[in-house]
N, C-alpha and C positions, 0 to 999 in steps of 0.2 A: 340768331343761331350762332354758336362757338362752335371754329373748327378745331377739333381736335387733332394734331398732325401725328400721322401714322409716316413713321422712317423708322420701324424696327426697333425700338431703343428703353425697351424695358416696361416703368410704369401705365399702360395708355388705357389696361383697363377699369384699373384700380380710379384713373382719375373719371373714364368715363363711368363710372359707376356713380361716382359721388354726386354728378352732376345731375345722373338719373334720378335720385333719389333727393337732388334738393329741386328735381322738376325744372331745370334748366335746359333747353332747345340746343341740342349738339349732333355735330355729326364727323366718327370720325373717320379722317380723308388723306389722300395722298396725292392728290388731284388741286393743283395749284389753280383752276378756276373754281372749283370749290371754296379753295380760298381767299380769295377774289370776293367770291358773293358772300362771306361768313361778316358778320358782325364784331364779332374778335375773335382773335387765334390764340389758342394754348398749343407749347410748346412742351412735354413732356420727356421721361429720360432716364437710364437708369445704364451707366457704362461707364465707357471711359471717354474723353472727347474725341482723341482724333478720329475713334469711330465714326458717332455721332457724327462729325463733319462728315465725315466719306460718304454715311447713307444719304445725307441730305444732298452733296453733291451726286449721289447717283441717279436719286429720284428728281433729279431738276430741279429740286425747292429753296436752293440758295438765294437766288436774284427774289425771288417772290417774296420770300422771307425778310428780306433787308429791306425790301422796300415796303411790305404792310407793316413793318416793325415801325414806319413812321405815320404810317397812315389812318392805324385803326387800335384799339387797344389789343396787346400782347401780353402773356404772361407766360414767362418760361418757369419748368418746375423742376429743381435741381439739377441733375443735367442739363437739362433744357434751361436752366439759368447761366448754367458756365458757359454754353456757346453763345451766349448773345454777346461775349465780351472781343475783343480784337483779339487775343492769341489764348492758348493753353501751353501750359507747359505738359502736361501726362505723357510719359513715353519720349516724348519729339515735342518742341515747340510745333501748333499746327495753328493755324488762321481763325479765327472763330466768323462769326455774324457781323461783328465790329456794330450793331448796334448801340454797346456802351464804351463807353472807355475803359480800359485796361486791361486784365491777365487774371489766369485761372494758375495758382500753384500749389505746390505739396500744403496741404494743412498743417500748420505749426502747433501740437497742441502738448503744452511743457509737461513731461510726466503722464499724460494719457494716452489711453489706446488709441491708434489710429483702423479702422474709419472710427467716425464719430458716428456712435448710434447709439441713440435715445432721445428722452424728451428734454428738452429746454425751454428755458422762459425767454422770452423775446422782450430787449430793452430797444423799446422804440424812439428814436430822438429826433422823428419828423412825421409832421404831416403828411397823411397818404392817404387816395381814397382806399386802398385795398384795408387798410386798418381800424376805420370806421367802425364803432360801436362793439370793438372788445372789451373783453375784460381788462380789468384795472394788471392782470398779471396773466398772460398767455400763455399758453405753452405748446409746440412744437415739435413735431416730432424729425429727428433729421437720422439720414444714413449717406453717409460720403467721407472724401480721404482729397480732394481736392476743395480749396475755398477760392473766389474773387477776392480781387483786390480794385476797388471800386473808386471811382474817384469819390471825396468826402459828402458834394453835392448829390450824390445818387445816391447816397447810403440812409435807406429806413429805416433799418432797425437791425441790430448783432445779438447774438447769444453767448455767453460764456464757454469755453469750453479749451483752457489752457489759454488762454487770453480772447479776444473777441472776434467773433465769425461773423461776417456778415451775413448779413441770413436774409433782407428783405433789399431790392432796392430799385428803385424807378426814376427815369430821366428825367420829370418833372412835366410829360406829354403823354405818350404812348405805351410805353415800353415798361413792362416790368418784371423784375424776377423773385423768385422763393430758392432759397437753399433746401428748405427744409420741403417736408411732404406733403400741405394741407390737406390731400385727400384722405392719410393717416393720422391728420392730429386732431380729429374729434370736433367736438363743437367749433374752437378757433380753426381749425381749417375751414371748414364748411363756411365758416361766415366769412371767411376771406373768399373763397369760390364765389358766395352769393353777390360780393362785395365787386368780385370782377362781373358778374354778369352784369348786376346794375350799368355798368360801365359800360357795358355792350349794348346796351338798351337805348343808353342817350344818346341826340349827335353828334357829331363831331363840336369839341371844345378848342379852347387857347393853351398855349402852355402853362401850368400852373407854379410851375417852379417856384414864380416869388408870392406864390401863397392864397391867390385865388382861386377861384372854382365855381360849377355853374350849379352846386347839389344846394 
């Protein structure tokens, strides 16, 4: 079962929908033993961050968070991707998850509108279970005005868009995040969905960063 974590923050039903319909065991929760017992946690999201932190710290689910972010598979989904990182800049520098390394800033995008909304193709330049058996040319659908700045090694795959957005990226363990929306990007989201539950289904693994895996 996938907790899906309920703190107020926009997208949660749109994702729970998706999941409904690719027949995937979710339940979604606000209740940190819930997520405790879940097999992996999505992290969903649709705001600005320092909100998103505030609800999380009001609902008590920080410390729970940080800590199954190492324990079990996680997948944050655009907001829910920017606070797994150690700060935001939006509004006020404010503390993120610190699940990855680095910072959430203004999206730099030369000449274009900011947010960024619409579809993109995803250049993937790492192995990743979440990316398993795409197509040769994905596409994405994204809506936001803040990007990560990730360190190189967690970085899966970027999208164009006035230079390069990170769009996908996973510590080589547990933790992973989506810029973009996969409950709205059609076929490629869904199979990245299906792609995490698998992941939730098997036991616990080793890190795979230098390139192995137990699929």
């Amino acid at each position: 079962m996938i907790a899906v974590v309920d703190y107020g923050a926009g997208n949660l039903f749109s994702v729970a929908n998706a999941l409904e319909y690719l027949k995937i065991p979710y339940r979604v929760t606000e209740d940190p033993q819930e997520l405790e017992w879940a097999d992996g946690i999505l992290l969903p999201g649709v705001g600005a961050f320092p909100d998103a932190m505030e609800r999380l710290r009001q609902k008590n689910l920080v410390p729970v968070l940080r800590r199954l972010g190492k324990e079990k598979p996680f997948l944050g989904v655009c907001l829910g991707m920017q606070v797994l990182f150690e700060w935001g800049e939006e509004f006020s520098l404010t503390e993120g998850l610190g699940l990855l390394p680095g910072r959430v800033t203004k999206l730099q995008a030369q000449g274009l509108k900011i947010p960024h909304m619409g579809w993109n193709r995803l250049q993937v330049v790492r192995d990743c279970p979440l990316t398993w058996d795409l197509p040769e040319e994905p596409y994405v659908y994204f809506v936001h005005s803040y990007a990560a700045v990730p360190q190189q090694d967690d970085l899966v795959a970027w999208a164009d868009y006035g230079g390069e957005v990170p769009a996908l990226v996973w510590d080589g363990a547990y933790c992973y995040g989506a810029q973009f929306h996969p409950e709205k990007s059609g076929g490629v989201g869904l199979a990245i969905l299906r792609n995490f539950a698998d992941l939730c289904r098997k036991p616990a693994k080793n890190d795979t960063k230098n390139g192995g895996d137990d699929r």
